[in-house]
N, C-alpha and C positions, 0 to 999 in steps of 0.2 A: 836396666843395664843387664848383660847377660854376663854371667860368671863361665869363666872355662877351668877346669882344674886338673884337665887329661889332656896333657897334649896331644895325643894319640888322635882326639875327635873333633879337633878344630874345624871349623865352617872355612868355607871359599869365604873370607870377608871384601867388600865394597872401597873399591879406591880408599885405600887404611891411611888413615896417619896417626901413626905408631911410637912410642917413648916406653923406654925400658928402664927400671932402676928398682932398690928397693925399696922407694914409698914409707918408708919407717915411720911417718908421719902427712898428714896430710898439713903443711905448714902451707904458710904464704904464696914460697916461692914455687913449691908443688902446685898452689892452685891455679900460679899466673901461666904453669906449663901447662894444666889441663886446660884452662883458656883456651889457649893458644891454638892446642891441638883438635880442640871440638869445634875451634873458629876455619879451622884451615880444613876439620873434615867436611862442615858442612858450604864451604866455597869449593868442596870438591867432589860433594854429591856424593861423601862417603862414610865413613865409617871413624869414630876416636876408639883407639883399641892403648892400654895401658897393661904390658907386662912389669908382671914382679915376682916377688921370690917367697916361699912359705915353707921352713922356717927362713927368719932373714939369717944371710951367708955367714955374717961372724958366729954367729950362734952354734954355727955347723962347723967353722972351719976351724975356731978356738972357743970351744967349749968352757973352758977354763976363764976365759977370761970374762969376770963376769962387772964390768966398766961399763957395758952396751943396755943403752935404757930405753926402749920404743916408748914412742909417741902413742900408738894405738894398737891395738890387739889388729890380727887380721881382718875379726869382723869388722871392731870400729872400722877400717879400713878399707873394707867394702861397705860398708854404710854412708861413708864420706863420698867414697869417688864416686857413689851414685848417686848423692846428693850435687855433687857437680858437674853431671850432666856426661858424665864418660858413658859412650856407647857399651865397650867390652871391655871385661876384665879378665886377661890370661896369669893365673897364680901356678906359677913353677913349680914343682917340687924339689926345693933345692935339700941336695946331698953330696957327701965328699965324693960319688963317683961322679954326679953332676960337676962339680966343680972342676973334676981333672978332666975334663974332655977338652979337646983343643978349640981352638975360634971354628977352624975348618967343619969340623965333628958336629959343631953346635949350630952353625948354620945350616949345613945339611940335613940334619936331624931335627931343626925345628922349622 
């Protein structure tokens, strides 16, 4: 599995099928999405790429609030998705200017 952690150097990747979220765990229901998505890359001759976010958002967006309990450390977290078979892993760097950029901003910028 190849890890990206710059968005700035991202590859041309291969007919992608792509799921974004923050993974705060690699649970069940996570795994039946990576399934899914490494099924539908390789019927597509292409690429399972899994975006997510490092630190995870609540962390960043309410500090304070300290209710929020992961599942896995980042690494665990690339240890798991690469034990199930994810081609790519794109980790964000998520930050309060990250967070206030518009949907518009975010799609053109990533």
């Amino acid at each position: 599995m190849r890890v990206f952690r710059d968005l700035n150097n991202l590859p041309a990747f291969k007919n992608s099928v792509i799921t974004i979220g923050t993974f705060d765990g690699v649970h069940k229901g996570h795994q039946k999405l990576i399934e899914r998505i490494n099924f539908l890359a390789q019927q597509n001759e292409g690429e399972s790429i899994i975006i997510t976010f490092h630190p995870h958002p609540r962390l960043v967006i309410n500090p304070q609030d300290k209710s929020l309990r992961l599942l896995n450390t980042i690494e665990e977290k690339v240890s798991l998705l690469e034990k199930y078979g994810v081609d790519n892993l794109v980790v964000v760097p998520f930050s309060r200017d990250f967070s206030e950029q518009t949907a518009e901003d975010y799609i053109s910028n990533f």
